[in-house]
C-alpha positions, -999 to +999 in steps of 0.1 A: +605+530+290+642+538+287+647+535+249+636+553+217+612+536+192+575+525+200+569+504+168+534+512+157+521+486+129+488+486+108+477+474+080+468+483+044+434+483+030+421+453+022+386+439+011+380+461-013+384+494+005+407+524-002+414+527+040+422+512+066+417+528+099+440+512+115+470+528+087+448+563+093+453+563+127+494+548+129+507+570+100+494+599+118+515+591+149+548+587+130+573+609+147+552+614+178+571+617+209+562+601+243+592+613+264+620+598+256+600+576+232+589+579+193+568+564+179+576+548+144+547+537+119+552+506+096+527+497+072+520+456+067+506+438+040+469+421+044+483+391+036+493+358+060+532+353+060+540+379+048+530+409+075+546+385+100+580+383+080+581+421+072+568+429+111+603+408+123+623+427+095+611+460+110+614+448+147+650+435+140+660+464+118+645+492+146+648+469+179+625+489+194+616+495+235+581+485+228+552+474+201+521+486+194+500+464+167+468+482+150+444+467+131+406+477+118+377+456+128+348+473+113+321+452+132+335+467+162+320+495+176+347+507+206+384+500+205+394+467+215+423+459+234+429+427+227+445+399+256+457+371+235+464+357+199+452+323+192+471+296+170+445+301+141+432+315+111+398+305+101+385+330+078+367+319+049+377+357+033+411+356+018+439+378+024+453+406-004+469+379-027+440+356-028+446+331+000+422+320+030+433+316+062+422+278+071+463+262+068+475+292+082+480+276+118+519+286+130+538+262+151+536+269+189+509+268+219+473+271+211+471+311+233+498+334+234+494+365+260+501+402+251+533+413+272+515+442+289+479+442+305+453+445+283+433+460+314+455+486+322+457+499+282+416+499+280+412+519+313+438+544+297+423+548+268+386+553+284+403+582+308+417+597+279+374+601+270+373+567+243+352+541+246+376+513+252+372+476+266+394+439+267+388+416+241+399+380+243+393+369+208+415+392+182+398+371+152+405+347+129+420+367+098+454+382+093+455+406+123+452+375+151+478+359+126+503+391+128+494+393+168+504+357+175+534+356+151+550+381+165+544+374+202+560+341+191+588+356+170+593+381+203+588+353+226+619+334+211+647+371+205+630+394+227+609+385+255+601+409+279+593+440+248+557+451+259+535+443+230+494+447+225+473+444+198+448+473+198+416+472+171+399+501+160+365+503+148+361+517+110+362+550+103+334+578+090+335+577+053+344+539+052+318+511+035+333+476+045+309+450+048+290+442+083+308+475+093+287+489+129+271+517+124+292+533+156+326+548+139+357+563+151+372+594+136+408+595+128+416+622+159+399+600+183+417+568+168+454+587+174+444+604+207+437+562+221+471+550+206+487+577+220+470+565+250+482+533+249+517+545+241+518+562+269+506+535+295+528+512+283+557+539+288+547+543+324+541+508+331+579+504+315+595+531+334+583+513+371 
């Protein structure tokens, strides 16, 4: 990775809650330097449309080297590196301003694949002592919707930027509902971005 900025997005809380872990885990890594690479945190809103619109203003306004997407998934009970977005949102739970995710389909193919190997950032992540594995389905609420819009907004302006989704289970203290009881503390959450950072810097810089 020859440039400067790893763009590092998460989301605010939604569903009730006062966290995300996903937001924990990013805003901790702002400023965080992976050679010649930092990291820069950006917070999106739970809401379709719009985390996709303010994820291209912060990609166009930073152009960064690479992208790192976060999101919580509280069911979850290891990070999940997630392989591809799909051309759907199907949750019956609405987003932060009320709306449901069922006419939220985006024009383009049905998959979209993550720009980097989801394989290679799971085994990173396990060596740095995580639980870690590849997940083909990302969901159907506003984090597949943010993956797959901006693969397809980074698919038209900037193909070849490396770009994964990564979801972390919830973190100790949350209450979300159908959360696993397996949770992830804030440290650990940082130490497997940083993780991922840095595989996706050493995959850039063959």
């Amino acid at each position: 990775m020859s440039g400067r900025t790893v763009l590092v997005t998460a989301f605010e809380p939604f569903g009730g809650e006062t966290v995300n872990a996903s937001w924990e885990a990013a805003r901790a890594l702002d400023g965080w330097r992976c050679g010649d690479a930092v990291a820069v945190a950006r917070r999106l809103p739970c809401v379709y449309g719009a985390c996709v619109a303010e994820f291209v203003e912060a990609f166009e306004r930073l152009r960064p080297e690479a992208v790192l997407m976060t999101g919580q998934a509280a069911s979850r009970a290891v990070v999940s590196v997630e392989s591809v977005a799909r051309n759907s949102a199907g949750a019956a739970t609405p987003d932060n301003r009320g709306v449901a995710g069922a006419a939220m389909k985006l024009g383009g193919p049905a998959l979209l694949e993550a720009t980097v190997s989801a394989n290679d950032i799971a085994r990173a992540i396990r060596a740095a002592g995580l639980p870690a594995r590849v997940s083909t389905n990302a969901g159907d609420y506003v984090c597949n919707h943010l993956f797959y819009g901006g693969l397809r907004h980074l698919q038209k302006c900037a193909p070849a930027t490396p770009t994964v989704f990564v979801h972390l289970p919830a973190a100790p203290g949350q209450s979300p509902r159908r959360a696993n009881a397996r949770r992830l503390a804030t440290a650990d959450a940082v130490r497997a971005l940083q993780a991922a950072i840095a595989a996706m810097a050493r995959r850039s810089a063959v």
